[in-house]
N, C-alpha and C positions, 0 to 999 in steps of 0.2 A: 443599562450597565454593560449589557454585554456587546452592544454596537461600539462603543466608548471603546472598550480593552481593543477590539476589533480594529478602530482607525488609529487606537495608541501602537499598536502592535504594526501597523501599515508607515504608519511613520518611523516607529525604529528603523523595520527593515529599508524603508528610502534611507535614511539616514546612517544606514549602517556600508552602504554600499560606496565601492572605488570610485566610481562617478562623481556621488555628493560630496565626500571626503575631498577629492581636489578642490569643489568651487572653496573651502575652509581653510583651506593650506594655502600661504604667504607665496609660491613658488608659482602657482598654478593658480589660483583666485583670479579675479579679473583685475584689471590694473587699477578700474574707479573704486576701491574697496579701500585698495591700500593708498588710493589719493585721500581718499572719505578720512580715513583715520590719522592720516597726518593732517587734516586741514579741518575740515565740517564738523565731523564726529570731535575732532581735538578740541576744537572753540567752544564745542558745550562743554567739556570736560572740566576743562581749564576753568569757563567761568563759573561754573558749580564749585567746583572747589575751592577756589577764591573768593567768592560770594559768600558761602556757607561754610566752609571746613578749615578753612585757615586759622590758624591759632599762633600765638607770640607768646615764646617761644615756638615753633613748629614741632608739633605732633607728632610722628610716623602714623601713618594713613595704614587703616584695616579692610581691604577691597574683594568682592566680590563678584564673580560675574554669572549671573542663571542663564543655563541655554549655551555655553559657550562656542561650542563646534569645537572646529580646529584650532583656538585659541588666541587668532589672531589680533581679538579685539581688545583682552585682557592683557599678551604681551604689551602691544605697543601702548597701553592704558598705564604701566608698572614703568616705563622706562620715560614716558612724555611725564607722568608727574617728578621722579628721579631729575630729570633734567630742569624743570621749573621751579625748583626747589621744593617739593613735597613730598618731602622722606615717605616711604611705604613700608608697616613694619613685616606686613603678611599679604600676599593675593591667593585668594581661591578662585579656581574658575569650574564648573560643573553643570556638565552635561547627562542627558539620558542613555547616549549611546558610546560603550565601551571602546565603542574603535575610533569615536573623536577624540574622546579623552584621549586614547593612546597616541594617537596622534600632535595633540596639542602638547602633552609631554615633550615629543623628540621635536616639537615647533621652540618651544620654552626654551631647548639645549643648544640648539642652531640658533639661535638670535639671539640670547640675551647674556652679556658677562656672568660666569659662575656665578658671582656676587649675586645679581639681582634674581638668574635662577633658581637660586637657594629660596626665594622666599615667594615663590611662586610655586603652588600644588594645584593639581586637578582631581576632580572627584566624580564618578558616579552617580549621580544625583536628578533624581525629580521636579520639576518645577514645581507642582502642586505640591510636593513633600519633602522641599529644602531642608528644612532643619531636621529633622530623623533621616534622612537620608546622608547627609552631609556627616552627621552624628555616627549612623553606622561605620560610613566609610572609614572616617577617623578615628573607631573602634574608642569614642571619647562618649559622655554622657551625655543629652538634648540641651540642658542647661547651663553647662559649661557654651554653647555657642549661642543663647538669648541676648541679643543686647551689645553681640560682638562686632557687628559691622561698620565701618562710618561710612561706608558709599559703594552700595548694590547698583550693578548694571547689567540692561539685555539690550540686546540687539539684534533685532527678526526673531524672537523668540514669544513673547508674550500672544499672539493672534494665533498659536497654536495651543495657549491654555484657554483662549477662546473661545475655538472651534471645536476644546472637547469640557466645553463647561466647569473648568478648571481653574477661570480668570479668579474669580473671587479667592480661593483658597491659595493659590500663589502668591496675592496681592496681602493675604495674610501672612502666610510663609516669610515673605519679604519682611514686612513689619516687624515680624518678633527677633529676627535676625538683625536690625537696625537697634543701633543706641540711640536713644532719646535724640531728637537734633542730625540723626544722620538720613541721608540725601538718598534714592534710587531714582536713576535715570533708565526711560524706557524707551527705545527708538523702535519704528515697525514702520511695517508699507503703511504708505494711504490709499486711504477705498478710494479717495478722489481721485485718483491720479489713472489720466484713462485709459494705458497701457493695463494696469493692474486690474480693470472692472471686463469682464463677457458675457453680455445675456447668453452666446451659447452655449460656455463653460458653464455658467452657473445653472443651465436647465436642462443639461444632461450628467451633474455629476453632485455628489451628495455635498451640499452648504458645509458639512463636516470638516470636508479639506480642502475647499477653496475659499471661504469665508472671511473676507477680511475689516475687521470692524474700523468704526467708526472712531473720529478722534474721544467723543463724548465715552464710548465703549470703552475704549484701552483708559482713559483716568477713572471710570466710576467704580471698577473695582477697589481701587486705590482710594477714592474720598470712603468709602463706605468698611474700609479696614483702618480705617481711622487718622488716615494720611491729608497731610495740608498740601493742595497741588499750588505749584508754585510756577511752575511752563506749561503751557500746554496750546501746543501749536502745527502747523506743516512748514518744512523745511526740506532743502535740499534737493536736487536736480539729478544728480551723479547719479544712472544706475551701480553694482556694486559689480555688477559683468562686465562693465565698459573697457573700452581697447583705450588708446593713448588718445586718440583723435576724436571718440567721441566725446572723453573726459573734458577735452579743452574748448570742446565746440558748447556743451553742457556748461561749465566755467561763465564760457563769453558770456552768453545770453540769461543767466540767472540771474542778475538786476533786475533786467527788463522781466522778467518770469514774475519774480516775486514781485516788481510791482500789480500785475496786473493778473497773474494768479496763482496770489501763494496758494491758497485753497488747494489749488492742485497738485500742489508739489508731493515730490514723492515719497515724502519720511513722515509721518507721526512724531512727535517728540512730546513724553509728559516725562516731568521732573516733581518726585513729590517727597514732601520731607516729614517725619518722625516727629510729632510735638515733643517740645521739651519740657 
């Protein structure tokens, strides 16, 4: 327990720091982040939501996002559905560390119409311990948000409830916050991808924080909290650092990549849904 709090408290402070805070912010992130999220990461969005959450009449969408950082991923989540026609009545997005959060705030106010602002909040929040935490923040009761989400996402976040033995109970966390029928999408590196893998990193530095599981790893906490997996695959070429030039050279060659080895690509992708 006490090594736990120890690497939880090592990642705050990375994560609390000017440095990390820019790669999460829209201004200064790397350009393939905000390609990813108009194009890659948009195509799964879109088709999840129209696959599963479409309804006739249209619904207004209840969106979540665990892990958010700077909030980037959540704005342009809130304004790509608005534009495809799938009203959003509410977005949360909620991180561990207070200066993402604040952050993703004045990301929220810079980008998006007052309109869709308004219905976008950020919170304080635990991955392991979403719904009491999300509950304190919004000084509201644990049960008043059971059963409130239609569609949970993270993005690089889940292979750090991993690495602190966490995955299971996040993977719960998730669940109970899901309505019957609603969707969480979970994207993360792949261990396969051989940029991401170091026998020298890994044999001088504790598995703790550089650990990155397996695609089998990121869904089985998910089937075993009761979840029906529905994607679960490697996708995607873009580093999320990339300059212009590498994005487009990345682009070209992804055909030819994924025919011969998606395996190694470099995103994880499980998509798993809520029985109804």
């Amino acid at each position: 327990m006490q090594k736990t709090e120890q690497i939880s408290k090592k990642f705050l402070e990375q994560y609390e720091s000017q440095n990390e805070i820019r790669k999460y912010a829209s201004e200064t992130a790397g350009f393939g982040i905000n390609y990813l999220l108009r194009n890659d990461y948009a195509r799964v969005y879109l088709s999840v939501v129209d696959s599963y959450l479409r309804t006739v009449p249209a619904r207004p969408l209840r969106l979540l996002e665990f892990g958010c950082g700077g909030g980037m991923n959540i704005i342009r989540l809130v304004s790509l559905l608005e534009k495809n026609g799938f009203p959003v009545d509410y977005a949360y997005g909620a991180d561990f560390s207070p200066r993402m959060v604040q952050t993703a705030l004045q990301e929220a106010k810079a980008s998006l119409s007052p309109a869709l602002a308004e219905k976008l909040s950020f919170y304080v929040a635990r991955n392991e311990l979403l719904l009491d935490d999300l509950a304190a923040s919004r000084a509201t009761p644990s049960e008043n948000l059971v059963s409130s989400f239609d569609l949970i996402v993270g993005v690089n976040t889940f292979r750090y409830c991993h690495r602190l033995g966490k995955g299971p109970a996040c993977a719960a966390e998730i669940y109970r916050l899901l309505r019957p029928g609603g969707v969480c999408i979970n994207i993360d590196m792949n261990n396969g991808f051989p940029a991401f893998r170091s026998r020298f990193r890994d044999a001088v530095r504790d598995p703790a924080e550089t650990y990155i599981p397996t695609l089998e790893e990121y869904a089985s906490p998910f089937e075993t909290a009761g979840f029906e997996i529905i994607t679960k695959k490697h996708f995607c070429w873009i580093p999320h650092s990339a300059g212009k030039a590498l994005t487009l050279c990345c682009r070209l060659t992804s055909p030819l990549l994924n025919l011969v080895a998606r395996s190694h690509a470099m995103r994880s992708l499980v998509v798993s849904r809520k029985p109804t």
